[in-house]
KEDRENDREN-41246 format. One record per atom (N, C-alpha, C, O): residue in one letter; residue number from 0; x, y, z. Coordinates in Angstrom, 1 decimal. Layout:
% residues N
a NUM X Y Z .
...
% end
This chain:
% residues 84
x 0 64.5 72.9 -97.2 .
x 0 64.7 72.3 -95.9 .
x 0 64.3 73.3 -94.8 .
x 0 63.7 72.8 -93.8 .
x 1 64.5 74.7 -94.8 .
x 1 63.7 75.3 -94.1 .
x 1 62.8 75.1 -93.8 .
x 1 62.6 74.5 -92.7 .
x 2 61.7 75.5 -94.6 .
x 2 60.5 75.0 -94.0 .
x 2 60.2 73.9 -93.3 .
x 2 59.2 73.8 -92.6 .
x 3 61.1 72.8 -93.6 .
x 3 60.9 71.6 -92.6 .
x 3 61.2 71.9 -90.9 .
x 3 60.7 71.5 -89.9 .
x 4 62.2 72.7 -91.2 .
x 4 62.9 72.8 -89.7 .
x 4 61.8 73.5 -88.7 .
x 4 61.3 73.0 -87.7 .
x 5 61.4 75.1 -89.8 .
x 5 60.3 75.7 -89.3 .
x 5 58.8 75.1 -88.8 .
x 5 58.2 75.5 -87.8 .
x 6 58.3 74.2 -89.4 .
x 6 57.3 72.7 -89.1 .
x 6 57.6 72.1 -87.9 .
x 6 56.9 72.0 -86.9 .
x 7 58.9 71.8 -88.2 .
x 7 59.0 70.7 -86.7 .
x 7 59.2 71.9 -85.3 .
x 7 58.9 71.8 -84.2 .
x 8 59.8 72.9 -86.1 .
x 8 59.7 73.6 -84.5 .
x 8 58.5 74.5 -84.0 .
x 8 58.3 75.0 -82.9 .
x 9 57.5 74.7 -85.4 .
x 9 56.0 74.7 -84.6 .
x 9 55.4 74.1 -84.1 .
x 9 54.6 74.4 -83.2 .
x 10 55.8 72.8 -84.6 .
x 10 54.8 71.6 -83.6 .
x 10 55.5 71.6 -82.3 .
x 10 54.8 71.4 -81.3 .
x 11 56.8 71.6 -82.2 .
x 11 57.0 71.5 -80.8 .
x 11 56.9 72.4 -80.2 .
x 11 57.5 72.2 -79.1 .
x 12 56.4 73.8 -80.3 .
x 12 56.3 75.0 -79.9 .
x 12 54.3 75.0 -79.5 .
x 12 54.0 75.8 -78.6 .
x 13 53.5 74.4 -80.1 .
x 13 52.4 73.7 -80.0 .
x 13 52.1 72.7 -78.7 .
x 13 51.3 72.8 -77.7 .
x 14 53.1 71.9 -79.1 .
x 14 53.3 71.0 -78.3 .
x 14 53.2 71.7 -76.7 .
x 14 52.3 71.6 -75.9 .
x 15 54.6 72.7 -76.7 .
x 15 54.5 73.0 -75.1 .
x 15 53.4 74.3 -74.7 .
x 15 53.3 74.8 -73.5 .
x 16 52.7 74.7 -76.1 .
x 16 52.2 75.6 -75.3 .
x 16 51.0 75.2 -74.4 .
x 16 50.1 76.0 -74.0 .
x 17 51.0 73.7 -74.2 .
x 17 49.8 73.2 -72.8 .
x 17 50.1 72.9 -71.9 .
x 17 49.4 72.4 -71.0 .
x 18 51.7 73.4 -71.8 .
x 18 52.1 73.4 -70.3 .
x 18 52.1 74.9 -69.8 .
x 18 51.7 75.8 -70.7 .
x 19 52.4 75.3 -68.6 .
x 19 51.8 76.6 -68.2 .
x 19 53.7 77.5 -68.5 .
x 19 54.7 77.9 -67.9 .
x 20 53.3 77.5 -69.8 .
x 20 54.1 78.5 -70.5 .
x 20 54.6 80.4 -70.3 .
x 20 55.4 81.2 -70.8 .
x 21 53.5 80.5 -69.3 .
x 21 53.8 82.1 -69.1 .
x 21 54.3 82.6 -68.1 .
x 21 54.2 82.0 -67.0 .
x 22 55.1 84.0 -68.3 .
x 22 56.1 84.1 -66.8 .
x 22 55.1 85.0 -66.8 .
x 22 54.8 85.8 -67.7 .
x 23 54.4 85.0 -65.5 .
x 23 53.6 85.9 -65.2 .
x 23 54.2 86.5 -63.9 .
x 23 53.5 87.1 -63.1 .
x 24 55.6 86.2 -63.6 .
x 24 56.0 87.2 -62.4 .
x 24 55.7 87.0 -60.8 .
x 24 55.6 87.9 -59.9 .
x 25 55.5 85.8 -60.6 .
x 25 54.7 85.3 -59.6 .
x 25 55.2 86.2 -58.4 .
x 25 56.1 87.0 -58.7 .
x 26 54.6 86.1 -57.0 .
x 26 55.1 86.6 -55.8 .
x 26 56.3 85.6 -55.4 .
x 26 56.4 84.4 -55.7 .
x 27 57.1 86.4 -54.7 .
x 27 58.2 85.4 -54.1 .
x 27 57.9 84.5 -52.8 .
x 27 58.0 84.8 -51.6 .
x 28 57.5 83.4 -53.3 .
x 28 57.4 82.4 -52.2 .
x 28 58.6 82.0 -51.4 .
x 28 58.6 81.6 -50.3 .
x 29 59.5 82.2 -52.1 .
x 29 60.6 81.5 -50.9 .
x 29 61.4 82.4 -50.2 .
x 29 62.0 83.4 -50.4 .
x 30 61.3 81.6 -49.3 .
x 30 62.1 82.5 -47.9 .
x 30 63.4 83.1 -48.4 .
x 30 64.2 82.5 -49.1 .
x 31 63.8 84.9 -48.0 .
x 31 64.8 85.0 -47.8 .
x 31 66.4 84.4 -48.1 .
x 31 67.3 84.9 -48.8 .
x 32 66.4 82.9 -47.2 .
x 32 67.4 82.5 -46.8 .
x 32 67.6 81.3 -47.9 .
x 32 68.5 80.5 -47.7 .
x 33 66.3 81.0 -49.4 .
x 33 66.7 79.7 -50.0 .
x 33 67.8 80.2 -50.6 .
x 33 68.2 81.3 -51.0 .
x 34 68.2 78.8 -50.7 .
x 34 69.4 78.8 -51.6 .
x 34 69.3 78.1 -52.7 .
x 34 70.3 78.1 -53.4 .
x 35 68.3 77.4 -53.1 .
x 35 68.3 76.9 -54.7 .
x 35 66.5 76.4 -54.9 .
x 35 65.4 76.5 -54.3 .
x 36 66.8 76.0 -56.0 .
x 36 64.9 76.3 -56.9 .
x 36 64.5 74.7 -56.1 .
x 36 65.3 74.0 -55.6 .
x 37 62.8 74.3 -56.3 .
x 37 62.7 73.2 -56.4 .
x 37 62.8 72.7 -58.0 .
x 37 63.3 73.2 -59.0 .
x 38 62.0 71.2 -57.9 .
x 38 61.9 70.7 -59.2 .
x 38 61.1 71.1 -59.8 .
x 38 61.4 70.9 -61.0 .
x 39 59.9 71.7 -59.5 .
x 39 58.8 72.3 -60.2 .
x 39 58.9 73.8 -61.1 .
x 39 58.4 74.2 -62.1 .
x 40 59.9 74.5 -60.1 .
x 40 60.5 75.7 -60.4 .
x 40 61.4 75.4 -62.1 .
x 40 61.1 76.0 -63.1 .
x 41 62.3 74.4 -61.9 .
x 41 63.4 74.0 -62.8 .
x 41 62.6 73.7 -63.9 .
x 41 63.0 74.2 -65.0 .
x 42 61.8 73.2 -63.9 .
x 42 60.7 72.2 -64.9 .
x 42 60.1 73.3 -65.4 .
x 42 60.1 73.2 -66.6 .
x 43 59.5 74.5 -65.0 .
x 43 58.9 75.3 -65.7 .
x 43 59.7 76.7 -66.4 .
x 43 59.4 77.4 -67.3 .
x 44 60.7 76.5 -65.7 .
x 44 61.7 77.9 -66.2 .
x 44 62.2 76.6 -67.5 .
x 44 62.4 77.1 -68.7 .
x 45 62.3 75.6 -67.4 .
x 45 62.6 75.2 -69.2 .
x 45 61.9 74.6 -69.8 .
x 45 62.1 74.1 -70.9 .
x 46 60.4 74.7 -69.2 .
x 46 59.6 74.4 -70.6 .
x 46 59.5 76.3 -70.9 .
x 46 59.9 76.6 -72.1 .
x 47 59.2 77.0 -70.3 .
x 47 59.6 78.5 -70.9 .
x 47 60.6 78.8 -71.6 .
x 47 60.7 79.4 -72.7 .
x 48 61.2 78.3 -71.0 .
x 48 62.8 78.2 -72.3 .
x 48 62.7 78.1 -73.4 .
x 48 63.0 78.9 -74.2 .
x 49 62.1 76.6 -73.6 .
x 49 61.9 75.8 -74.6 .
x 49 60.9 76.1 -75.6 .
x 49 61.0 76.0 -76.8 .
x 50 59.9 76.7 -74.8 .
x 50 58.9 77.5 -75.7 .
x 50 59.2 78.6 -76.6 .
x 50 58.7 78.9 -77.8 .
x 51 60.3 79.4 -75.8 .
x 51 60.2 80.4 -76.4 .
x 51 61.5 80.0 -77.8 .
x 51 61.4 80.4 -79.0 .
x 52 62.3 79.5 -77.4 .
x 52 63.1 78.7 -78.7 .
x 52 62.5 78.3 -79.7 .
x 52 62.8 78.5 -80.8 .
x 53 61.2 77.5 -79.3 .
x 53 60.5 76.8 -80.6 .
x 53 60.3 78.0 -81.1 .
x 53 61.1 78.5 -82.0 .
x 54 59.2 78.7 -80.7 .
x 54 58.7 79.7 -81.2 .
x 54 59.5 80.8 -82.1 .
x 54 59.2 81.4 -83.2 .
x 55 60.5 80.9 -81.4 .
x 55 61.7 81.8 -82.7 .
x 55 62.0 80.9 -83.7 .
x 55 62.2 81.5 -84.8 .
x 56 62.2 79.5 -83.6 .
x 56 63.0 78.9 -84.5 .
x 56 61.7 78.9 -85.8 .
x 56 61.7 79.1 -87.0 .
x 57 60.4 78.6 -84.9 .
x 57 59.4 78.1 -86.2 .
x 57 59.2 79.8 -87.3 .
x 57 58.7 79.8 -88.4 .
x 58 59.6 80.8 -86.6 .
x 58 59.6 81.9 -87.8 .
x 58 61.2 82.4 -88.1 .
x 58 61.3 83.6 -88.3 .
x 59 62.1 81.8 -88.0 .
x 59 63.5 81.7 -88.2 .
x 59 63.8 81.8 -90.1 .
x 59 63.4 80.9 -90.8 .
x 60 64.5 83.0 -90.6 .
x 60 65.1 83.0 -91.3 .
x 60 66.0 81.9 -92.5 .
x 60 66.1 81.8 -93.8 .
x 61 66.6 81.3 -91.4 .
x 61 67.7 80.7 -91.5 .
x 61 68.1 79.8 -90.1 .
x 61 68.2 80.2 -88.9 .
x 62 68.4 78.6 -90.7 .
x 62 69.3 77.4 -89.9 .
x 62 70.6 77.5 -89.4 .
x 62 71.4 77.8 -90.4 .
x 63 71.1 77.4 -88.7 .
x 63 72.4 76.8 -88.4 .
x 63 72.7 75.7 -88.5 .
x 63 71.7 75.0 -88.3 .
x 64 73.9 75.0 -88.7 .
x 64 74.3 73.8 -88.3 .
x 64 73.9 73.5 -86.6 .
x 64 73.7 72.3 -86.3 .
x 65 73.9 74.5 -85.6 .
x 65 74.2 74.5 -84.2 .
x 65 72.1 74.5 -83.7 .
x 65 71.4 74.1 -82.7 .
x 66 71.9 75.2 -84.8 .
x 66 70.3 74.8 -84.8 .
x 66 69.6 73.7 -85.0 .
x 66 68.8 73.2 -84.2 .
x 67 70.2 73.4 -86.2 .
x 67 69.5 72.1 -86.7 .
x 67 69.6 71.1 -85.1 .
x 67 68.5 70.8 -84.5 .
x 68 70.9 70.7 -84.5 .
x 68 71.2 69.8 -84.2 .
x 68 70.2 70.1 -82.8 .
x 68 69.5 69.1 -82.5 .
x 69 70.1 71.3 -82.1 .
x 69 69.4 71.7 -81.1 .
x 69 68.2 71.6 -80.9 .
x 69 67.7 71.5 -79.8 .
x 70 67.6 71.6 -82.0 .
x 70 66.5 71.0 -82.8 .
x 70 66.2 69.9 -82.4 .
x 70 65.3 69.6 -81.6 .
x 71 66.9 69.2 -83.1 .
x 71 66.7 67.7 -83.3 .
x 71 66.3 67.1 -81.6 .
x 71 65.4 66.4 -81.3 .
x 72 67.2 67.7 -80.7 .
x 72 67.7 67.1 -79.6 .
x 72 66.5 67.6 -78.5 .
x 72 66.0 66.9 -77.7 .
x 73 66.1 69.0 -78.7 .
x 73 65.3 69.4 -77.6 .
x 73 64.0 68.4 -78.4 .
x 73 63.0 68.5 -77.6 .
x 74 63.7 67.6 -79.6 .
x 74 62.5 67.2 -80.5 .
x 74 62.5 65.8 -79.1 .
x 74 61.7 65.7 -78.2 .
x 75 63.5 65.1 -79.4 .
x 75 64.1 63.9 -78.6 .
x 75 63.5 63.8 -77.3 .
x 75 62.9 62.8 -76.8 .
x 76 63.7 65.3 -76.8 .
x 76 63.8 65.6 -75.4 .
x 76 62.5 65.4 -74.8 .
x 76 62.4 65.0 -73.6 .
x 77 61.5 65.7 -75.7 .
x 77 59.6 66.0 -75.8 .
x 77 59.5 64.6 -76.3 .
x 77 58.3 64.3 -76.0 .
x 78 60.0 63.7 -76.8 .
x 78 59.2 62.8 -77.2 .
x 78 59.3 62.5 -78.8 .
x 78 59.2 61.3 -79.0 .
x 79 59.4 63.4 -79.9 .
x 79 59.4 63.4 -80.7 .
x 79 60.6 62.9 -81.5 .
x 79 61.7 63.1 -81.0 .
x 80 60.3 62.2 -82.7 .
x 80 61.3 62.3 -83.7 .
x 80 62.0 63.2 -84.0 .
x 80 61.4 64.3 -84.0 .
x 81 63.7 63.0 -84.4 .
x 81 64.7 64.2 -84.7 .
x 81 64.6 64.8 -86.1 .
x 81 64.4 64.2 -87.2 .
x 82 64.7 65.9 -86.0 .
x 82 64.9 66.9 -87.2 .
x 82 66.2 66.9 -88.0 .
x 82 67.2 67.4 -87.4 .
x 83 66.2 66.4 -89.5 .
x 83 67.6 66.8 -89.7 .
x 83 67.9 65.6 -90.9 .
x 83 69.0 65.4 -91.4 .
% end
């Protein structure tokens, strides 16, 4: 079953690497005085997130119960069928 888990979380680690996956540290655009992100900001700090999860999980040791399910759900989340 590992290796299944590891499969499904390379493809979804695949999957996002065609969105613009890299923190390259941008300049700070926003004024001083913001007080929260837009939607584009939000959307890219969790496909980063997301990326970098897949990518641990697809060379991951070992499952969790707390994995598997997180798994399954961020699979959901992209579009994909659940793992498990």
């Amino acid at each position: 079953m590992l290796n299944r888990y590891r499969r499904d979380a390379a493809v979804l680690a695949a999957y996002l690497a065609q969105f613009d996956t890299a923190d390259p540290d941008p300049p700070n655009t926003h004024s001083g005085t913001a007080t929260s992100f837009s939607d584009d900001d939000v959307d890219r700090a969790r496909l980063r997130r997301d990326y970098a999860q897949a990518c641990y999980w697809s060379t991951a040791t070992d499952f969790t119960d707390d994995d598997i399910d997180a798994l399954a759900h961020m699979r959901l989340a992209y579009g994909f069928t659940a793992t498990g």
